[in-house]
N, C-alpha and C positions, 0 to 999 in steps of 0.2 A: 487553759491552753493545752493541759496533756489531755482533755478529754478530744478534741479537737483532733489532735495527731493521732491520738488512735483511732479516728473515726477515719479520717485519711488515709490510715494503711488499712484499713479493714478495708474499703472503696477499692484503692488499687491493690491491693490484694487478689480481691474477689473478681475483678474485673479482669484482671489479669487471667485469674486460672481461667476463668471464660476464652478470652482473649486467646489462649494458648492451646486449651484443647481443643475447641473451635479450627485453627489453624491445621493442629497435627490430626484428627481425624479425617479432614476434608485431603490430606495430603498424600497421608498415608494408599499406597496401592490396595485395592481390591482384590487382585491377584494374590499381593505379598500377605494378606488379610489369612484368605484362604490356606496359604501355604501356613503360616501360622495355627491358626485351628486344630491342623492337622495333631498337633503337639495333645491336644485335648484339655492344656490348662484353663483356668475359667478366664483369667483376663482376656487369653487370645481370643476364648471362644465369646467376651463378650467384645471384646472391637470388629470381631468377625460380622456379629450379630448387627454393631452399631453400622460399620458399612455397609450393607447391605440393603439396610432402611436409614438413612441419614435423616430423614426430613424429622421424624420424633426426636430426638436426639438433638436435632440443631435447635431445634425448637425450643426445646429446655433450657438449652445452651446461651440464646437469645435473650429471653427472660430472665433470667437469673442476670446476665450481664446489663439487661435496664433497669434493673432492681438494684442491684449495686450504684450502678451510674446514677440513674436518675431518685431514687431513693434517697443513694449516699449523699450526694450531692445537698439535696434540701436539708437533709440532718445535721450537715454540716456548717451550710449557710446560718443555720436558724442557732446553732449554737456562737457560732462567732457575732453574731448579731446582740446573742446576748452577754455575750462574755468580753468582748472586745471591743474597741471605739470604731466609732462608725466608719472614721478614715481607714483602720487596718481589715475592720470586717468586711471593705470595700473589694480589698485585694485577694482573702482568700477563695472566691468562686473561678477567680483568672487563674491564681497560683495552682488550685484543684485540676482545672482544665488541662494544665499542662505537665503535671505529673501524671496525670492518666492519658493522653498523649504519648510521653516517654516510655512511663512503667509500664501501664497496662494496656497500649495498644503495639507498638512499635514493636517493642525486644520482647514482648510475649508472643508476639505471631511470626515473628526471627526466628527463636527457639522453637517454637513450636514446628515450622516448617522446618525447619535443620535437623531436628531430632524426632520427625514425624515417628518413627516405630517405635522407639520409646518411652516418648510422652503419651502416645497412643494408648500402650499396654495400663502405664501408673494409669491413667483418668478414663479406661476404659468402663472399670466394676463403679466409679462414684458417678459416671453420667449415666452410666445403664441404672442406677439405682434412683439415683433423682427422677429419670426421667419415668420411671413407675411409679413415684411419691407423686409428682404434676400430672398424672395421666390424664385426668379430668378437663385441667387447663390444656394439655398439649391436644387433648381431642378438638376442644374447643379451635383453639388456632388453627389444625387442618381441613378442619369442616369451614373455615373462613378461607382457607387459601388454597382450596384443593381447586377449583375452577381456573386456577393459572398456572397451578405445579403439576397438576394432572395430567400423564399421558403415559405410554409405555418409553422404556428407560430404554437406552442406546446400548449395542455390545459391551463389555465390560475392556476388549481391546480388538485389533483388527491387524489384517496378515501386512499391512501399510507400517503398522507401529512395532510389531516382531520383526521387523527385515529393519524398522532403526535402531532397535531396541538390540537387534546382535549386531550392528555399525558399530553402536557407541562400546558395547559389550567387548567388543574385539580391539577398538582403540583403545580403551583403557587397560584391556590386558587382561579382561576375564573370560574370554571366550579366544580359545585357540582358531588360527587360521584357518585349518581344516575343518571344525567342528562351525563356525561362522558359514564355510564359505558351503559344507553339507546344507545347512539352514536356508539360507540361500538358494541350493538347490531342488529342496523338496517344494519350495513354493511354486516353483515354475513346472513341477509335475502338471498341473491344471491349467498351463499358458500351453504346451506340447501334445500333438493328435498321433494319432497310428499312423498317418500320413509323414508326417515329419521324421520319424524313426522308424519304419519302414527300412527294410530294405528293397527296392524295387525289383521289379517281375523281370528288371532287364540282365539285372545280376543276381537271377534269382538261380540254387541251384535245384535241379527236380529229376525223377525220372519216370518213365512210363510204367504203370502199374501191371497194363497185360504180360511185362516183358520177363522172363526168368531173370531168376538170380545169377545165371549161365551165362546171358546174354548182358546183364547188367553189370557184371563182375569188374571190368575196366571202370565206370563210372564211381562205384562204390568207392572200389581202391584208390582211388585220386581224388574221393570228395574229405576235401578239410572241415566241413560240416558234420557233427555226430547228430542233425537229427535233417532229412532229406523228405522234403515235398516228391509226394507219388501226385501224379495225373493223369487220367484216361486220355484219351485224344489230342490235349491242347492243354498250357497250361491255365485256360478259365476253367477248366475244370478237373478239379484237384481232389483225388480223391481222400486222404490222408497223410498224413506222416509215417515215415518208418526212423526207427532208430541202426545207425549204422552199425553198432555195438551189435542189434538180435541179424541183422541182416550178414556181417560177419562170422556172427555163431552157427548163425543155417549154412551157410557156406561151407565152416570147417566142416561141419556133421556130413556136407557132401547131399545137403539138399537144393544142388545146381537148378532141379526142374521145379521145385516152387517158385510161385509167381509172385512179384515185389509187392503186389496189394493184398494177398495172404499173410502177408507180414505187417501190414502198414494198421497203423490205429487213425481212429476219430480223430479230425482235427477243426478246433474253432473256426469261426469267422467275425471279423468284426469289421466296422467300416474305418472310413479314412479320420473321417470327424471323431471316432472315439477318443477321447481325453489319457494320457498318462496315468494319471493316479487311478483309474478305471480298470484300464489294461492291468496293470499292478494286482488288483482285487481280482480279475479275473483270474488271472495265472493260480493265484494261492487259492480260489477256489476251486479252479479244474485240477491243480495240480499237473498241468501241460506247460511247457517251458516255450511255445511256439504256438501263433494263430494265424489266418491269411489274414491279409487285408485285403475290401472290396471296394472297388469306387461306387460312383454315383446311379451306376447303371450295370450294377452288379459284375462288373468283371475285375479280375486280380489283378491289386495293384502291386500286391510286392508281402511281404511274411514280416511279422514282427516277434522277437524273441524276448524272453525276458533279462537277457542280459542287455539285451539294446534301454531297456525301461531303466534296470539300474545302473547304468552309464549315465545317465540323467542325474543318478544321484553321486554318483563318484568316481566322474570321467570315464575317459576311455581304456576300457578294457581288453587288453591283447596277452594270447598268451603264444604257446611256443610254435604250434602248427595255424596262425593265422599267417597268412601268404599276403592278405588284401586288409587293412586297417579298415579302410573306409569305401564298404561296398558301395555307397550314394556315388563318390564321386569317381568310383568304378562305372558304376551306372551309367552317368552324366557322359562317362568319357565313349561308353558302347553305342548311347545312345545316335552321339556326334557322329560316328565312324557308321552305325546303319542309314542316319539321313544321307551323306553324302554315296553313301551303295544305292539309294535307290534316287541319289540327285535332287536330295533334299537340300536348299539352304540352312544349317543349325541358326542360321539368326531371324530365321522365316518363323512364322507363327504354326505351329502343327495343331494339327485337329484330334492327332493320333499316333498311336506307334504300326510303325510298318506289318503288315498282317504276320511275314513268317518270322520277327524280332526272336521269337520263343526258341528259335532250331538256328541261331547263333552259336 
């Protein structure tokens, strides 16, 4: 009989640790795997290793736990058979079934899911080492079941499960409001165009490039903008930027008779379709804080800055000489006020903006 009961706890035992690390490595994050590694110990870096290729490892995993089961199971029968009256020998293959049931399936894949990153670590070095003792066998079983498992493997996560994964993060109290609701914000950099954050050509402010700094002097001094769209003729055609700051300093200097486009620098262009996070990469690569926008048929629809991009990331931005919060519905409102100058319905469909809109 004690040979017996030991062959039973050897069975769920074995079966168990199967049962358990089975659970906790399938559980455990791939992410949190990684972030682990980092560390350089060998458990991490062998759970690291283990998820990343699961299919050897489960494979081992498998084996071993029908080796126990189905193994133990017969060792066990065939002892009670002999050791035991037929009536009692009758019961231990039931009795077995349902202690491994219990022990070795039930509350070892409990634990093992509950404590996925530390059951992970202990049984990381013994299943990475088994499974190089079986490599033979485990080769064998892949080579039988690669024609069903076979394909390339899915993202390891997606911007779907980060925008739940900072929900639940912030419900529970580990991720601050602010820091959530930023997260939040960067993803929809790539749902937002140059068009959308824009500000429009209708509020847009500019001045004429042929014009001195003499004659421009009024417009300077009452632009709340420190960087001002120059334009030759019309503003489609925009010649660059000037900063109000060097346009002030030629001033003081009493350089009245320099012309505002002698002042003015290179300025971008991008279209309306351009994406947020793009504009973003743009800026930090020109190093210009300002680009036009162009519609579909190359004419100016309005200038986007870089602080309009990072207002995307962390609201609205105002500081002491902003006059106008929201140029758009500045815009919106100039827009209303020229249709009905030239006896426009605003609730009529327009084709266009009225030709002289720009010399409002």
């Amino acid at each position: 009989m004690l040979q017996i009961a030991i062959a039973m706890l050897i069975v769920i035992a074995g079966s168990a640790f199967c049962s358990c690390s089975e659970t906790a490595l399938l559980s455990v994050s791939p992410i949190r795997t990684r972030q682990l590694a980092q560390s350089r110990k060998p458990a991490a870096l062998a759970l690291h290793g283990i998820r990343e290729r699961m299919n050897r490892p489960i494979s081992t995993i498998v084996m071993l736990n029908n080796i126990f089961n189905i193994v133990g199971t017969a060792v066990i029968t065939g002892l009670a058979a002999k050791n035991l009256q037929s009536n009692t020998a009758a019961l231990i293959p039931g009795i077995l079934t349902f202690l491994i049931i219990i022990f070795a399936e039930i509350f070892p894949k409990n634990l093992g899911e509950r404590y996925a990153e530390s059951v992970g670590l202990a049984v990381a070095l013994p299943i990475a080492s088994l499974t190089w003792l079986l490599t033979p066998l485990v080769m064998l079983l892949e080579l039988l079941t690669s024609p069903i498992t076979k394909g390339n493997r899915g993202p390891t996560t997606n911007e779907a499960e980060i925008k739940l994964l900072t929900r639940i993060g912030y419900q529970e109290g580990l991720i601050e409001d602010d820091e959530a609701d930023m997260i939040q914000r960067v993803f929809r950099l790539n749902d937002v165009t140059a068009g959308d954050l824009m500000t429009p050509r209708v509020a847009l402010t500019y001045i004429h490039g042929d014009e001195t700094l003499g004659d421009s002097k009024a417009d300077i001094l009452n632009s709340q903008h420190s960087r001002i769209v120059v334009v030759d003729e019309s503003v489609d055609r925009v010649a660059g930027v000037a900063l109000r700051s060097e346009l002030l300093t030629a001033m003081i200097d009493d350089k009245y008779d320099a012309t505002v486009a002698s002042l003015a620098r290179p300025v971008q262009f991008v279209p309306e379709v351009q994406r947020a996070d793009r504009l973003l990469k743009t800026f930090r690569e020109s190093r210009e804080h300002l680009v036009v926008v162009l519609d579909e048929y190359g004419g100016v629809s309005g200038v986007v800055t870089l602080e309009d991009v990072l207002e995307e990331l962390t609201g609205e931005i105002v500081d002491e000489t902003d006059r106008n919060v929201d140029l758009q519905a500045l815009a919106r409102l100039r827009r209303r006020r020229l249709l009905r100058k030239h006896g426009i319905d605003s609730n009529e469909e327009s084709t266009g903006y009225p030709a002289d809109y720009e010399t409002d």
